[in-house]
Steps between C-alpha positions, in 0.01 A plus 500: 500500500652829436522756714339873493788701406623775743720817492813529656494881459388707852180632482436858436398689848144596552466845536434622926124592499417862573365580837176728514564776742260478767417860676255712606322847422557789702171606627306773393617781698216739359546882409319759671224719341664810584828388333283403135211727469500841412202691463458842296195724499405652149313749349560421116581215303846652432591485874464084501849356449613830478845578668363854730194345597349576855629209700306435834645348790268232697496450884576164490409259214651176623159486764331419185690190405489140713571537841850653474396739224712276229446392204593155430603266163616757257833570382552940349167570600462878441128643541423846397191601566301844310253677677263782358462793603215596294262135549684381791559166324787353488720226276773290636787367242658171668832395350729218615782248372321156579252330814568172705393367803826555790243321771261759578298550160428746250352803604187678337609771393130622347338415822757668654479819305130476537447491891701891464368579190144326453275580180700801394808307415407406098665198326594715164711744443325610231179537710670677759682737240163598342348617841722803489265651229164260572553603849598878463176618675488252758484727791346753376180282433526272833521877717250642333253340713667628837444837692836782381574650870617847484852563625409769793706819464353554862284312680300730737727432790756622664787372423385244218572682212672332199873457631699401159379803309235576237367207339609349233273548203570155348489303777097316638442290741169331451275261746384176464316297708574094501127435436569676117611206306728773344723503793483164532680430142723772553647397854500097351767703266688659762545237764796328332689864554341449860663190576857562349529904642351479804633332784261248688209565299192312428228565241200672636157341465314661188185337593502748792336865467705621782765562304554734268720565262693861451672525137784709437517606102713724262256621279670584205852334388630719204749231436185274408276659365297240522501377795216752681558400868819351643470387859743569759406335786197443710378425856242290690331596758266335735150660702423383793187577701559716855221504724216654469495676144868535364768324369866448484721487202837296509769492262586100426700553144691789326711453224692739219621350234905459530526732182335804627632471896670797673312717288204619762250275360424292803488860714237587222346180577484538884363844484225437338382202664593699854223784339246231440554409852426853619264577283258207537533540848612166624601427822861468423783334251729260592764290313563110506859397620691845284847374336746754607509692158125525527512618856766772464257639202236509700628645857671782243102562427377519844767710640419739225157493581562485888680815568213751314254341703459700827429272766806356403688815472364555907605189588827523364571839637456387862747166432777727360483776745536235811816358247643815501528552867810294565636166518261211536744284680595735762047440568398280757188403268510541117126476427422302155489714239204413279211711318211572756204298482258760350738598257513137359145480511492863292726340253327189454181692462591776224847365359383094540861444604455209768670496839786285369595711226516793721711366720720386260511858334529682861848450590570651188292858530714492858814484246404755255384694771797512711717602143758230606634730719828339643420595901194317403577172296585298795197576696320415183699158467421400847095563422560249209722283749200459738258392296679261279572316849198581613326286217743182486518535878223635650484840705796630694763262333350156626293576791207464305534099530673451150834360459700399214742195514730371168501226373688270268397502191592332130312782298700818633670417837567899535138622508308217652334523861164384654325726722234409803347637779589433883238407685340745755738751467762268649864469451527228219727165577660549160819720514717668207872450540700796426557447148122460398441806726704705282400329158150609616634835569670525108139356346311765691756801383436296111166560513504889653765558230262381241249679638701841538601430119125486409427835646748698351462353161098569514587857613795590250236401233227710646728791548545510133143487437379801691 
C-alpha cells in the first residue's frame, strides 16, 4: 500500500490574530445651557444672524434643562435662539456635530425650548421671518382695546407732581384688564421675557380679573415706519379688596425690555401707575418682593414725592433739629428715629406710599436733610447702626429676646447663622466664643455698610433731580 506523500519543507507560520480592543465610553458629561444658547431680541429681519444684534442676557437658563440645567447626548451643540420684538415670537436655530447616548439619554431639545418659550416659538424660519411685516401692527391692534392713562404733569397733590420732567409725547401706557382676552394673548407673548429677565418669577393667572395689565408703548418708530407701536415694557398689577369699600393695588411684575433700560422708561412706568393709585383713590400701593434695581427706582420716587409733602416736611424738621443738638452718644437715651404715626397715616392716605416704604425712604430725608454735614455723619451712621441691629436682633442690641448664633455651613460658610428666641427673657444656654462674637460683629457692620451705601446712592440721584 503506498503511503500519502508528505512535505519535508516547515510549514509557513499562521499569522497572530488581532486582538479587539476592549474599552469603554467616557460618559456624557453634558454642557450647560448658559454655555450653548444665545438669545437675541429683534426688531427686523435684518437683525437675525446679524453680527450687532441686541443680545440679551438670561438669569439663569440651565434651571430649564434636567435637573442640573444640562443638556445631555450631543456633541457642538450651539442653539441660537431669535426673538421678536415686533410679534413677540420667536425661532430657535439648533446646530450640532452628531447625538449618542453617553448613559443618560438624549435630551429634547423642542420640549425644552417649549416649556420657556411655549406657542410663540414657530418651527420655520420662514414663518417667523414673515411676521416682521404680517405682524407690524401687532400692538397697536391688541392695545387698542385697553384704557391710554394720561402721564400726570401734576397730580393735585402736594408733592406728587411728575418728577422726571414733561412727558414724553411718544410714549402711552395703556390698561388692560386680564378678563379682555386681548391682554390675555398679549401677556401669553410676554411671559417667555418674564421667565428669562426676571429673577424668581412665575406667570400670573390670566383667568384672573384682578390683574391687570399696564402697557408701556413707543408710538411711533421712524426707523420703521411701519411698525405703529413698539412696546417697551409693561407691568402687572394686582387689586385687592380692603374693607369696607376700597381696594389695594400691588405691583407683582415690571419689566423693560433690555434694549430700552437706563433710559427712564420704567420711572415713566411707575409714575403713572403711582397716579392711578392716587387718583382712583385706593387705599394704598404696595410692591411684591422689589429686586434691588427696582427698589432703588422706586425709593428715588418716593423721596421725591416725600419731602414736598408737608406733614412730612414737619416731621422731618423736628428729627433734624434734635440731630443737630449734639452728639447722640454722649445721650443717655437716643430715642428711635422714625416718621410719627400720623404722618405715615397722612402719607398713606394722599401719597398711597405704605408704612414700609416710608420707612425705608425716611432715613434718607434725615440724610438730605442734614446736607451730609461732617459734625453730623456719625450721628447719622449710628441712627442707621441701631436699627439694622435692632431688626436682626431685636431692640436695644439683643435684649429684645433675639440672638444670632453661626453656623457651619457648605453653601457660604462666611454669611450663614440661625437666629432664635430665648425663652422668657432669660439668659440663653447657648454661648458665642470669641471668634463668632466678633464674626457677628463684622456681618452686622456688612449689612449697615450696605445699608449706608443705599442711602447715599438714592440721595446723590435725587440731588440731581431737583
Amino acid at each position: 500500500m503506498a503511503q500519502k506523500h508528505q512535505s519535508t519543507a516547515d510549514p509557513a507560520p499562521a499569522e497572530p490574530k488581532k486582538r479587539r480592543r476592549v474599552g469603554f465610553a467616557k460618559p456624557d458629561g453634558g454642557v450647560e445651557a448658559n454655555e450653548c444658547i444665545t438669545i437675541y431680541l429683534v426688531s427686523s429681519k435684518d437683525e437675525v444672524g446679524a453680527s450687532d444684534a441686541a443680545r440679551i442676557t438670561p438669569i439663569d437658563l440651565n434651571s430649564f434643562f434636567e435637573e442640573d440645567g444640562k443638556i445631555y447626548g450631543y456633541q457642538g451643540l450651539s442653539i441660537t435662539i431669535w426673538v421678536s420684538r415686533i410679534s413677540f415670537q420667536a425661532y430657535a436655530d439648533i446646530s450640532y456635530k452628531s447625538t449618542s447616548d453617553g448613559g443618560k439619554g438624549v435630551t429634547d431639545l423642542k420640549s425644552a425650548l417649549q416649556n420657556i418659550f411655549g406657542e410663540t416659538l414657530l418651527d420655520s424660519k420662514d414663518d417667523f421671518l414673515q411676521t416682521f411685516s404680517s405682524d407690524g401692527n401687532y400692538i397697536r391692534s391688541i392695545i387698542s382695546s385697553g384704557e391710554v392713562l394720561p402721564h400726570p404733569l401734576t397730580n393735585g397733590h402736594d408733592g406728587a407732581s411728575t418728577l422726571s420732567g414733561k412727558a414724553t409725547s411718544d410714549l402711552e401706557v395703556v390698561r388692560m384688564v386680564m378678563d379682555n382676552p386681548d391682554a390675555g394673548n398679549l401677556y401669553s407673548r410676554l411671559v417667555p421675557l418674564v421667565l428669562l429677565l426676571v429673577d424668581g418669577s412665575n406667570p400670573i393667572d390670566v383667568t384672573d380679573p384682578g390683574w391687570e395689565l399696564y402697557v408701556l408703548t413707543q408710538k411711533k418708530d421712524l426707523e420703521h415706519e411701519d411698525v405703529q407701536s413698539r412696546l417697551l415694557g409693561f407691568s402687572a398689577i394686582y387689586r385687592f379688596y380692603h374693607y369696607p369699600d376700597s381696594t389695594r393695588l400691588r405691583l407683582g411684575q415690571i419689566l423693560v425690555l433690555p434694549p430700552y433700560q437706563s433710559k427712564g422708561h420704567g420711572r415713566h412706568l411707575l409714575e403713572v401707575i403711582h397716579n392711578v393709585a392716587i387718583s382712583e383713590d385706593v387705599y394704598d400701593f404696595t410692591v411684591e418682593e422689589p429686586l434691588d434695581a427696582f427698589q432703588h427706582v422706586r425709593t428715588c420716587l418716593d423721596v421725591q414725592r416725600l419731602l414736598g409733602f408737608e406733614p412730612i416736611k414737619e416731621a422731618l424738621n423736628s428729627t433734624v433739629l434734635y440731630l443737630k443738638q449734639g452728639r447722640l452718644s454722649k445721650k443717655t437715651h437716643v430715642p428711635r428715629f422714625v416718621p410719627p404715626s400720623s404722618a405715615a397715616e397722612d402719607v398713606r392716605r394722599v401719597l398711597k406710599i405704605n408704612k414700609t416704604q416710608l420707612t425705608q425712604c425716611w432715613e434718607i430725608l434725615i440724610y438730605l436733610s442734614l446736607d451730609a454735614i461732617d459734625k453730623y455723619v456719625d450721628d447719622f451712621e449710628m441712627i442707621v447702626s441701631n436699627r439694622v441691629k435692632e431688626e436682626i436682633l431685636g431692640k436695644d442690641g439683643g435684649s429684645g429676646g433675639k440672638q444670632v448664633l453661626e453656623v457651619p455651613s457648605e453653601y457660604k460658610e462666611d454669611m450663614s447663622f440661625v437666629m432664635f428666641k430665648t425663652k422668657d427673657g432669660k439668659p440663653s444656654s447657648v454661648e458665642l466664643d470669641e471668634d463668632q462674637t466678633k464674626q457677628q460683629e463684622e456681618q452686622l457692620k456688612q449689612l449697615v455698610d450696605e445699608r449706608l451705601n443705599v442711602i447715599k446712592s438714592v440721595a446723590q440721584k435725587v440731588q440731581l433731580q431737583v
